[in-house]
Every structure is written in C-alpha cells, then in structure tokens.
C-alpha positions in Angstrom: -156.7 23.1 15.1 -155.6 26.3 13.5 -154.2 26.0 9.7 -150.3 26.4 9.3 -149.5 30.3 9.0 -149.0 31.4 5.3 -145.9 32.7 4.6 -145.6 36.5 5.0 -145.0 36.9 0.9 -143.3 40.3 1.1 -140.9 39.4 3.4 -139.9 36.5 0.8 -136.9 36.2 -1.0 -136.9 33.8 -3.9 -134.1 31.4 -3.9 -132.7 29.9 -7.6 -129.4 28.1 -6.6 -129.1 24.2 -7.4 -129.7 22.1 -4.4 -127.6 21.0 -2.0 -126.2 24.3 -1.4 -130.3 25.7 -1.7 -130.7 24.5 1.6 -127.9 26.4 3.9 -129.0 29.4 1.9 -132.0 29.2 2.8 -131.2 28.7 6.4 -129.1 32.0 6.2 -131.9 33.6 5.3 -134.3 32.7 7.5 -131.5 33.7 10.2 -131.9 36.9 8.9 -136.0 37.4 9.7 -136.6 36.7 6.3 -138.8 33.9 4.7 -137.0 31.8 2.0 -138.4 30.6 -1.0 -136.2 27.8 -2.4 -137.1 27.0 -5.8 -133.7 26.2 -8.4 -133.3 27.2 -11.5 -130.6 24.5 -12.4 -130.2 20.9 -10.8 -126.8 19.4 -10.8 -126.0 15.6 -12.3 -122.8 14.2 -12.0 -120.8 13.2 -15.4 -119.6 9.6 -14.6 -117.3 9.3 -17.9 -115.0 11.4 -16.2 -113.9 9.1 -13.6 -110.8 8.1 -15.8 -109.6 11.4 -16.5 -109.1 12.0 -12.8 -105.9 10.4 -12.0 -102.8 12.2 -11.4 -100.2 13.2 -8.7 -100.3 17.2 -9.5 -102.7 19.7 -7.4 -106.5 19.5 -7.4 -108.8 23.2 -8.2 -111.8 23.6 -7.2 -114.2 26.7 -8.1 -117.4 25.7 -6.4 -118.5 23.2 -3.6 -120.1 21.1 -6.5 -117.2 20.8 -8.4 -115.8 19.0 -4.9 -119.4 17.2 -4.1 -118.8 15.5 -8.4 -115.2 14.9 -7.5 -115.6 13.2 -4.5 -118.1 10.7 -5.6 -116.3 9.9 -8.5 -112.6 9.7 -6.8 -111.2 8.4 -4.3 -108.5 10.8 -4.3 -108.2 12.8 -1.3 -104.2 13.3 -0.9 -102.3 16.4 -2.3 -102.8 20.4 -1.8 -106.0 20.8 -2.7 -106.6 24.7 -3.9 -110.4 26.4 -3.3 -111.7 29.3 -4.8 -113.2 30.4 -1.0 -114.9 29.5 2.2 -117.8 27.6 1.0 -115.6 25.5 -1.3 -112.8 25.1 1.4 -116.2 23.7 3.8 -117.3 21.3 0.9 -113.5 20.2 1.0 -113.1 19.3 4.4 -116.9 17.4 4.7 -115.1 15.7 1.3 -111.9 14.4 3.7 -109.3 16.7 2.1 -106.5 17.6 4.7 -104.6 20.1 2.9 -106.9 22.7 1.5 -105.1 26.3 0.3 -108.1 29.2 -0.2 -108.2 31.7 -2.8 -109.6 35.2 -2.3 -113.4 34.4 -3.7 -112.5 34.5 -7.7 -110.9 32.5 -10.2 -108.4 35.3 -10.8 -107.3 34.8 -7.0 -107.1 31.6 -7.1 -105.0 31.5 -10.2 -102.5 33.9 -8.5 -102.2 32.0 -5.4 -101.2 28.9 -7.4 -98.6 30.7 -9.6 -97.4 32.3 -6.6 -97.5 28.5 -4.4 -96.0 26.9 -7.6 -96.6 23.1 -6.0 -95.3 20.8 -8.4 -96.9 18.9 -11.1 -100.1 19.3 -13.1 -103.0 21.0 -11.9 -106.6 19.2 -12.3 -109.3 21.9 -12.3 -112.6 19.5 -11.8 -115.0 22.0 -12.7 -118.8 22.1 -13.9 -119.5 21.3 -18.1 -119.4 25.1 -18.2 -117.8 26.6 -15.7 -117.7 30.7 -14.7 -114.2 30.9 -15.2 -111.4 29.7 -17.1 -109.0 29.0 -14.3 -106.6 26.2 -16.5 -106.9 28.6 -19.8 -105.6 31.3 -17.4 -102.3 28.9 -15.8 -101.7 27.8 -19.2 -100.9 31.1 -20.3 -98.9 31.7 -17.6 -96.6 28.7 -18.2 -98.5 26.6 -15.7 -99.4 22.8 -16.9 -103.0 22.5 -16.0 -106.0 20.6 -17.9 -109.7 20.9 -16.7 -112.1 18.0 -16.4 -115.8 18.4 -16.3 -116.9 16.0 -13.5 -120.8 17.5 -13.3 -123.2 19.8 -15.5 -126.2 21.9 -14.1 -129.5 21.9 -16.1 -132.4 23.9 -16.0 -135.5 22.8 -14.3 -138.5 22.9 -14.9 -141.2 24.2 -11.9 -144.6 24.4 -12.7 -146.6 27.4 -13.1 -148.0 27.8 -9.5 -144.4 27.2 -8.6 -143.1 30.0 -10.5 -146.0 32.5 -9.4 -145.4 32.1 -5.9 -141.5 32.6 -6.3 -142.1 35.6 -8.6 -144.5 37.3 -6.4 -141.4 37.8 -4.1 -139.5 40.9 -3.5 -136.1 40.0 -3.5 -134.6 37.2 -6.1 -131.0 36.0 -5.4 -129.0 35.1 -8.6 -125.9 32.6 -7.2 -124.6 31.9 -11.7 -124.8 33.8 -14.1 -126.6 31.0 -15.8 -128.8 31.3 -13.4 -129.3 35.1 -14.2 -129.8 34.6 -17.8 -132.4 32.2 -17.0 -134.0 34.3 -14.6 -134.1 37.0 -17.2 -136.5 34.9 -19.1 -138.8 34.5 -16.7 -138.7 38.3 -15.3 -139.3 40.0 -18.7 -142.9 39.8 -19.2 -143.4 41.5 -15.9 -144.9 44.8 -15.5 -143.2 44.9 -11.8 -140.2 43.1 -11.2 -138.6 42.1 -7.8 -135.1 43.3 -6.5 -132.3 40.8 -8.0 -128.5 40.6 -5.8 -126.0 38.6 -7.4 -123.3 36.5 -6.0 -121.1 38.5 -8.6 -121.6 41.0 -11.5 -121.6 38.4 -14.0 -124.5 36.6 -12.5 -126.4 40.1 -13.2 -125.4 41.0 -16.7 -127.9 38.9 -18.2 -130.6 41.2 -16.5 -128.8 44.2 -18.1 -132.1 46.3 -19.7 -134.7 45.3 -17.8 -136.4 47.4 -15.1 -135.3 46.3 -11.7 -136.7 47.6 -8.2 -133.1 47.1 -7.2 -129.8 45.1 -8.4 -126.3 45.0 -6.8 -123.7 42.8 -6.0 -120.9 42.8 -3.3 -117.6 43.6 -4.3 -116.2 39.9 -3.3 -118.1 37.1 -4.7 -119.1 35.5 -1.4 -122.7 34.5 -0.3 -121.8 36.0 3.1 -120.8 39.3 1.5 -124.6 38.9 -0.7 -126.2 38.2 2.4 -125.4 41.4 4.0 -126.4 43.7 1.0 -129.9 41.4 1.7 -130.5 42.6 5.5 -129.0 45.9 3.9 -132.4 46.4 1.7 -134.8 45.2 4.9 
C-alpha cells in the first residue's frame, strides 16, 4: 500500500483562528484548491461566573459566533431581538435557537448604529469575549443608550510544539482572524529571514505586524471571512 500523499506545502495556508470556527475555515479553504493548515493561536474557555449576570428582559449583542456559543451554554435565554455583528454570528445564532436575529453590517460601529436607529426597549447585554475587539456598550452609552457588557468567555494562547509551528510557518499564506491573534503571530514571524503573506479579517488584526517584512498583507474592506477568502484565491 502506497503512503498517504504529503501535503503540497506551498499551496498551504496556515490557519490561527480558535477552534470551533477553525474547522469551517478550513473547509472554505480547501474549497478553494488550497491545503489548510489549522493550527490556533488562541483556544476559547467559557467563564461560568457569568451565568448570574445574564438575566434581563432588554436586547441581547453579539460580536462573534463565540460570544453566542458562551452564551448559550450558560443561558437558557433564547427570547428577545437578538442583534449580530454579521453572517457568521447571525449562523451561530440560529444553530443557538434564537428566532429573532437583527444583522449588523460586519463591525461593531454597524452594529451600534442599527441599534440606536432600531431603539428596542430596555437594556442592551453585549455577551462579549474578556477582551473584546470593540467597545460596542462604551459606544451606546455615549449615545444615551443603557447597555452593560458581560464577559461570558476568554481566548488564551496555546501552546503548539516546535514541529507544529515549523510546519505551519513553512506556509505561504497565514490568515490572522483577531488582532490578538496578529500580535501573537508577530512574535513568532520576527525571527524569520522570509516571512509568509499575512490577510486579516480586518486592519486591526494586521497592525500588530506593522514593521515587519511581509511577502504580502491586506485586508478586505468589510470584515467578513467571505470577503478574506476572496483576496485568498485573489493571490493564487
């Protein structure tokens, strides 16, 4: 019997998001003739002392599909508008068993305008990530809104071993979902004489890299892993 084909390492594209979203990344990829390499840079843990501060009748926020995974395993709740920063966290949403589900345009700007603009009564509960990308309840707050933000997960950094880590940066093309992810990233990047290509899910996630020598960086102009995807088959 032959031995299992290697992967074709410059057609690889190192993945760094958290699992479980890693996974349907990766898939994308692949659907794209590419060969993923999934290997996170930060793991996600639920925060289970947030399960009292989780009550309420006002609006739920949500500005990633972890922030909804957290939520719904530490609430019941599922009634009420339920307002998502875009398509991936409106999918998480619905998988979750919320009915009423109002998108945003892809940022936390966005999303803050639709819900001024909505104006659905009560208080707004942003369940969010320990720290999160954006200040979505700083930004109602100062626009009159009542709105509080409760952490319901945090994302750590792993830790791959070294054969790990050269196989992932031998690749060609790094995609950088966080910018906590990117700063991260930068870490392991700057002792390289040649570094890979890095796309970002936004601009923030590449400002960390900011002064080191890239074959290529970019972003798309709408923070949406679809919208990341096609500057990817852009650079084949």
């Amino acid at each position: 019997m032959s031995p299992p084909a290697r992967p074709d390492a410059s057609r690889a594209v190192w993945i760094t998001r958290a699992e479980p979203g890693a996974a349907g990344t990766a898939a994308r990829v692949a659907a794209l003739g590419l060969e993923p390499l999934v290997l996170p840079l930060l793991e996600t843990v639920d925060l289970p002392e947030a399960a009292g501060a989780l009550g309420g009748e006002g609006p739920l926020a949500f500005t990633s599909a972890n922030g909804v995974r957290a939520f719904a395993r530490l609430s019941p709740r599922r009634s009420g508008p339920v307002y998502v920063v875009g398509p991936a966290t409106a999918a998480a949403a619905r998988s979750a068993g919320f009915a009423d589900i109002r998108p945003g345009a892809g940022d936390v700007e966005a999303l803050a305008r639709r819900i001024l603009a909505d104006a659905p009564p009560g208080e707004v509960l942003h369940a969010a990530a320990r720290e999160p990308a954006g200040d979505l309840a700083g930004r109602l707050l100062a626009s009159g809104r009542p709105a509080r933000r409760v952490a319901v997960y945090a994302a750590r950094e792993t830790r791959p071993t070294a054969a790990q880590l050269e196989e992932a940066l031998a690749a060609p093309v790094v995609l950088a979902h966080s910018p906590r992810a990117g700063r991260i990233l930068a870490g392991h990047l700057a002792p390289l004489a040649s570094r890979p290509a890095v796309l970002g899910l936004s601009p923030a996630c590449l400002a960390p890299l900011e002064g080191l020598d890239l074959s290529a960086r970019a972003a798309p102009d709408r923070p949406l892993e679809s919208d990341m995807l096609n500057l990817l088959a852009s650079l084949r």
